[in-house]
C-alpha positions in Angstrom: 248.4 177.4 223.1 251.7 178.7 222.7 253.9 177.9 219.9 256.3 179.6 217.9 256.2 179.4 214.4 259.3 177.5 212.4 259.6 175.2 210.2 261.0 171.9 212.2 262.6 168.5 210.6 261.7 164.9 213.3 264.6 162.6 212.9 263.7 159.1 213.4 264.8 155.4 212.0 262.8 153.5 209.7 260.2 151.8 212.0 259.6 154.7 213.6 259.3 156.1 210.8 256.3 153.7 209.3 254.9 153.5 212.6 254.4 157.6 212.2 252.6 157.1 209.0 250.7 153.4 209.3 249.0 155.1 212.9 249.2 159.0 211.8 250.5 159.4 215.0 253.8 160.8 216.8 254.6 159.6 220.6 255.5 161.9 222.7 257.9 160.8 225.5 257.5 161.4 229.3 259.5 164.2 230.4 261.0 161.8 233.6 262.1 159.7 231.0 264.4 162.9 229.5 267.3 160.5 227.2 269.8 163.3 228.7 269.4 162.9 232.6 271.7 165.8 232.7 269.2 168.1 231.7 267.3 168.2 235.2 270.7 168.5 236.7 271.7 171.5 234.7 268.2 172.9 235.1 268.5 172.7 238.8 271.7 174.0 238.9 270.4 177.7 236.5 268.0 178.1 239.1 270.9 177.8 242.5 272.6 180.2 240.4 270.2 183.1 240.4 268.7 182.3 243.9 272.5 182.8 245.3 273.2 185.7 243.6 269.7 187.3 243.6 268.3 186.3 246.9 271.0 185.4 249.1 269.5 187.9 251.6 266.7 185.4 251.4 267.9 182.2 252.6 264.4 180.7 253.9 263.1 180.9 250.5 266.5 179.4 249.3 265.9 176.4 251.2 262.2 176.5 250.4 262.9 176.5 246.7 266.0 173.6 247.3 263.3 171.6 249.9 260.7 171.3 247.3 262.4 170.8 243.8 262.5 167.7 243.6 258.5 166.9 244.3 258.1 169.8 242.4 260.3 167.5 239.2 258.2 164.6 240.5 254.7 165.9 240.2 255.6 168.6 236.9 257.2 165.3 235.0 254.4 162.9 235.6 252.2 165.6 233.3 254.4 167.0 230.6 255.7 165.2 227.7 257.3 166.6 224.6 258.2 165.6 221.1 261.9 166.5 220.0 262.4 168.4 216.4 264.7 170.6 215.0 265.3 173.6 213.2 268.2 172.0 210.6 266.9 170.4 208.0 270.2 168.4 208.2 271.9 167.9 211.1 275.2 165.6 211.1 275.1 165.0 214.8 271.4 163.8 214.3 271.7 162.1 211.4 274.3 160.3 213.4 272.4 159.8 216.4 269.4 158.1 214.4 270.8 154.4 213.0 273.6 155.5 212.3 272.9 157.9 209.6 270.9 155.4 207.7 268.1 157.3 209.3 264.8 159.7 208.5 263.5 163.2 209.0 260.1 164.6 208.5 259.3 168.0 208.0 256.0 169.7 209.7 255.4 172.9 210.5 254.9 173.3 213.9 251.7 175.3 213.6 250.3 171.7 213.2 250.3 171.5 216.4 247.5 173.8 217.3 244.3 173.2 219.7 242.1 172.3 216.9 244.1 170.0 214.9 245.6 168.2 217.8 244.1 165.1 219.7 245.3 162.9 222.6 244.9 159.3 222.0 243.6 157.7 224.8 244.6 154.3 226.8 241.0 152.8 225.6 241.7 153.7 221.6 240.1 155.7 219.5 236.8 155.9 221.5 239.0 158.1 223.9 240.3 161.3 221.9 240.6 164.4 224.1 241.5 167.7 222.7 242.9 170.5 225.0 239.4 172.5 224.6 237.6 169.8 226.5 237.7 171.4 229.8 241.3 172.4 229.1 242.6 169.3 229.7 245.9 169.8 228.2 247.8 172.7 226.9 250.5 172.9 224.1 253.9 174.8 224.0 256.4 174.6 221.3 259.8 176.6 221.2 263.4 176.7 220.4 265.5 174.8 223.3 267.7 177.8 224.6 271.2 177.1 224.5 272.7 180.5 225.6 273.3 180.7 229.0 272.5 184.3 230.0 269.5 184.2 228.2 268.6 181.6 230.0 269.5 183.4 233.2 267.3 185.9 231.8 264.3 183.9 231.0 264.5 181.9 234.8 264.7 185.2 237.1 261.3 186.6 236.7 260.0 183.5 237.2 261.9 183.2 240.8 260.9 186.7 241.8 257.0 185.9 241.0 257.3 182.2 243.1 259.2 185.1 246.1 256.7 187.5 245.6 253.4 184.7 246.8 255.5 183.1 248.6 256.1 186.5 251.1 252.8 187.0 250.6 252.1 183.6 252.5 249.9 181.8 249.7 250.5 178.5 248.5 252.8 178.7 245.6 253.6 175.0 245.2 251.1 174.2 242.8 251.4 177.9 241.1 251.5 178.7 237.3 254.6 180.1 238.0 256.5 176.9 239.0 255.1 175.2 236.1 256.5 177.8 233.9 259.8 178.1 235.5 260.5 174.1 235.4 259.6 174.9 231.5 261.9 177.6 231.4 264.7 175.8 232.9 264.3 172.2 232.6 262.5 171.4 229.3 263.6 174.6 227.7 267.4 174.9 228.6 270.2 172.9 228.0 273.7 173.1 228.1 276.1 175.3 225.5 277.7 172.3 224.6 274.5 171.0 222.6 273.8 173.5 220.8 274.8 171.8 217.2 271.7 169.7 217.7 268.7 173.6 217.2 266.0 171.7 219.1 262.8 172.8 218.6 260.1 170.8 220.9 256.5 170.7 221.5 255.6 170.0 224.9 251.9 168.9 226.1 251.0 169.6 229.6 248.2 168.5 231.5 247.1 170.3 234.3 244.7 168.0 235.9 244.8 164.5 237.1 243.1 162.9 234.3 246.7 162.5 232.7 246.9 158.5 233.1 243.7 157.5 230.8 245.9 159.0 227.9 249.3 157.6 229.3 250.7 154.6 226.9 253.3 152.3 227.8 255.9 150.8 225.9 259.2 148.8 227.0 262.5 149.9 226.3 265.7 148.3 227.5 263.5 146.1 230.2 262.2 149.5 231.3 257.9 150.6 231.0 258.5 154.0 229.6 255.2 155.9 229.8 254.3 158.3 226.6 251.3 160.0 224.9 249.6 159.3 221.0 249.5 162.8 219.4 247.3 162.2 216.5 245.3 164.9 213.8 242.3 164.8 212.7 240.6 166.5 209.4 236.8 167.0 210.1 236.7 164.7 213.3 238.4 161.9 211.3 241.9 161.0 212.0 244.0 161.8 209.3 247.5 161.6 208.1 250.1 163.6 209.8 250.1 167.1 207.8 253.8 166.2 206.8 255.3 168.6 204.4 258.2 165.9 203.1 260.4 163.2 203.8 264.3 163.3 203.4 266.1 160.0 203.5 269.3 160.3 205.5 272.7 160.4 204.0 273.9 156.7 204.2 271.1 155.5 201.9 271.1 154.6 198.1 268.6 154.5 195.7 266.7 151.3 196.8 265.7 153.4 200.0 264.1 156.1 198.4 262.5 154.0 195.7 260.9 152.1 198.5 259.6 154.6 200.7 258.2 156.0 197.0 256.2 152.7 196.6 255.2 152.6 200.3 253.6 156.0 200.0 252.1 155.1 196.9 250.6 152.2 198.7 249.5 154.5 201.1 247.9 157.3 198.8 250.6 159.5 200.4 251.3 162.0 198.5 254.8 163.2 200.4 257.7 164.9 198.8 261.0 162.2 199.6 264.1 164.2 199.2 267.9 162.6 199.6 270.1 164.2 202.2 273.2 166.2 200.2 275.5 165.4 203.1 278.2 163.4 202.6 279.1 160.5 204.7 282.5 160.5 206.4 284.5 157.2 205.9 285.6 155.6 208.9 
């Protein structure tokens, strides 16, 4: 496990929302199903940077590294999947992203997400809960999205020089730690300047070994099967409800939302703090 320690806010709608706390579960999305298809792109396009400037007197292992990205995407995306946060508590460009503003966030800590805590939901239900100390099926990472782009230059170079350094050495490098942590570095964990409003903080599950499709779920959006995992907690090998710290109600609601989601948690024996966002809603 490897997570930095914030604070982070999941904006969602309102069936999202109940789904999250009827199934104390969050889904996390396939990363080959990124909602930004720029983000592989751009990632792509950190890493031609620093091979040209830092091993242009290497151009075998440029074209190794250009030959095998995209299988490398392929077989990296299949495994990791990631949950999206972030670090303002009230974001305009999210609240606006989420219904319209007439949206949700929930606040967690991300230290919730720790090996012990933290189940997989398998395809066959609840019979089928992995956690990633059974034989290390899958590992958790959770940081801030990097936005600056010399620290992500930074961040991506090491992790070119230690795929040069076995790949001189003639050992097998496609299936290396170190490509897994440099797709991290510059495709889940980077993103363009231009973004950078939006303080992403995700949690990313990896797994490792093959056994990833008994714990792959399907659901269809826009016509499309989009695969994703059920991140669920338990308490005492129970599941139990998500360890969520509070609830604000975004900015476009009245009254009659938060009295609602009240009653619902009341229903529930929820007891959630349910704040209303303070920001005020631009007219058109």
């Amino acid at each position: 496990m490897n997570i930095r320690e914030k604070e982070i806010y999941h904006y969602t709608n309102g069936d999202a929302l109940k789904n999250i706390l009827d199934y104390s579960s969050l889904y996390a999305s396939s990363c080959s199903f990124l909602n930004d298809k720029t983000e592989l792109n751009y990632g792509k396009s950190l890493i031609d940077m620093v091979l040209n400037s830092e091993f242009k007197n290497h151009p075998y292992f440029i074209d190794f590294i250009s030959k095998h990205f995209t299988n490398w995407c392929s077989h990296f995306s299949l495994r990791v999947f990631f949950i999206s946060f972030s670090t303002n508590p009230s974001s305009s460009a999210l609240w606006y992203n989420y219904s319209s503003v007439f949206g949700y966030n929930i606040k967690l800590s991300s230290n919730s997400f720790d090996n012990i805590g933290l189940r997989i939901l398998g395809n066959k239900g609840k019979d089928q809960l992995a956690t990633s100390l059974d034989n290390k099926l899958f590992s958790v990472i959770g940081n801030d999205v990097e936005y600056d782009f010399n620290k992500q230059i930074e961040k991506i170079t090491p992790r070119l020089y230690d795929i040069f350094k076995i790949y001189e050495e003639g050992n097998d490098c496609l299936k290396n730690k170190h490509v897994y942590e440099l797709l991290i570095d510059s495709v889940l964990y980077s993103k363009m300047p231009d973004y950078r409003n939006e303080e992403e903080y995700r949690i990313a599950i990896y797994f490792p070994s093959e056994n990833y499709p008994k714990y792959t779920h399907y659901r269809v959006k826009s016509g499309i099967f989009v695969p994703y995992i059920e991140v669920v907690f338990l308490h005492n090998n129970n599941i139990s409800e998500i360890p969520i710290q509070n609830i604000n109600i975004g900015p476009a609601h009245d009254i009659t939302a938060k009295i609602g989601l009240l009653n619902y948690l009341l229903s529930k024996e929820y007891f959630i703090k349910v704040n209303n966002c303070s920001m005020q809603v631009r007219s058109l």
